[in-house]
C-alpha distance (Angstrom), angle and dihedral (degrees) to the residues before:
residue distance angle dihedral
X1 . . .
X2 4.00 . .
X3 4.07 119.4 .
X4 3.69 87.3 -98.5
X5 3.66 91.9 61.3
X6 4.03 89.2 63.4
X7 3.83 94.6 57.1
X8 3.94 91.8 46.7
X9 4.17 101.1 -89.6
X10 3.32 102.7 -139.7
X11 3.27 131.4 82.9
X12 3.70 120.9 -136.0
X13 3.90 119.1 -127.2
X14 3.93 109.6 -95.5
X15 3.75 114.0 -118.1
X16 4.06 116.7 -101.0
X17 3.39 114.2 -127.2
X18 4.03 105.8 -171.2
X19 3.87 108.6 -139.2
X20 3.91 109.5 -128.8
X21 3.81 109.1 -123.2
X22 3.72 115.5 -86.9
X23 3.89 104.9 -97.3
X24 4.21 82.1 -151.0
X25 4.28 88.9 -137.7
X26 3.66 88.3 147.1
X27 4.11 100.6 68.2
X28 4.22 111.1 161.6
X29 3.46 119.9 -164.7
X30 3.87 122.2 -117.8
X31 4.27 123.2 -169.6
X32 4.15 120.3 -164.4
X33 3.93 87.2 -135.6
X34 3.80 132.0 54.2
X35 3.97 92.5 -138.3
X36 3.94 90.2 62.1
X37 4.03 94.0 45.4
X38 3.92 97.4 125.0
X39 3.51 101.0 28.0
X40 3.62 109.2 109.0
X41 3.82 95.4 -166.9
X42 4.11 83.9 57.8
X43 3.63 99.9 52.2
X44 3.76 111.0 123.6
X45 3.96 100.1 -165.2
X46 4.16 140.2 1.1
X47 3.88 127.3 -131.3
X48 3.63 120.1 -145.8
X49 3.91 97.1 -133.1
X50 3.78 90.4 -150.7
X51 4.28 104.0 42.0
X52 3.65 92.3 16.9
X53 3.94 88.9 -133.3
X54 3.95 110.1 160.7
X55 3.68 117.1 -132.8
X56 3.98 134.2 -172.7
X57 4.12 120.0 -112.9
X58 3.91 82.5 -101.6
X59 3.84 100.3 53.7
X60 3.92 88.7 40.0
X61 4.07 86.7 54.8
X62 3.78 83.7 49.3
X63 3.44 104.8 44.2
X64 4.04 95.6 40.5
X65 4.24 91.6 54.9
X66 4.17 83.1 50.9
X67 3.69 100.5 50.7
X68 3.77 96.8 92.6
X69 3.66 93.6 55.8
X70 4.11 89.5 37.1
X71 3.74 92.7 59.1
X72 3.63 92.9 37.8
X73 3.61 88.6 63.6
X74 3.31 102.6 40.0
X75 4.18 87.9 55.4
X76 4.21 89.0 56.8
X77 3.98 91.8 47.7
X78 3.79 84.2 50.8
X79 3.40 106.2 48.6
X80 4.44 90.3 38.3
């Protein structure tokens, strides 16, 4: 019997805790040219400030008028 056998050896399995999907509220504008930096209607791509996904103007419009409903959700699965 090793050392390790004193202290109990093996180590247990580490509980999973599954992530709940990022519900990308955070979303910060990003332009391709310094002379458009500010300019909404210029921005070229979004960054999710908590995944750091990239999304296109479009998907940003989409997933900014859903984010109510997204969170919403997310708070019921929680608390079930």
């Amino acid at each position: 019997m090793g050392i390790l056998g004193l202290f109990g050896g093996k180590k247990k399995a580490a509980a999973t805790i599954e992530k709940p999907p990022c519900p990308h509220a955070a979303l910060v504008a990003r332009w391709d040219a310094a002379a458009d930096i500010g300019i909404e209607a210029k921005a070229t791509r979004y960054l999710c400030d908590a995944c750091h996904k990239e999304f296109t103007p479009e998907e940003a419009r989409e997933l900014r008028s859903g984010i109510k409903d997204r969170l919403i959700a997310q708070n019921v699965a929680e608390e079930a």
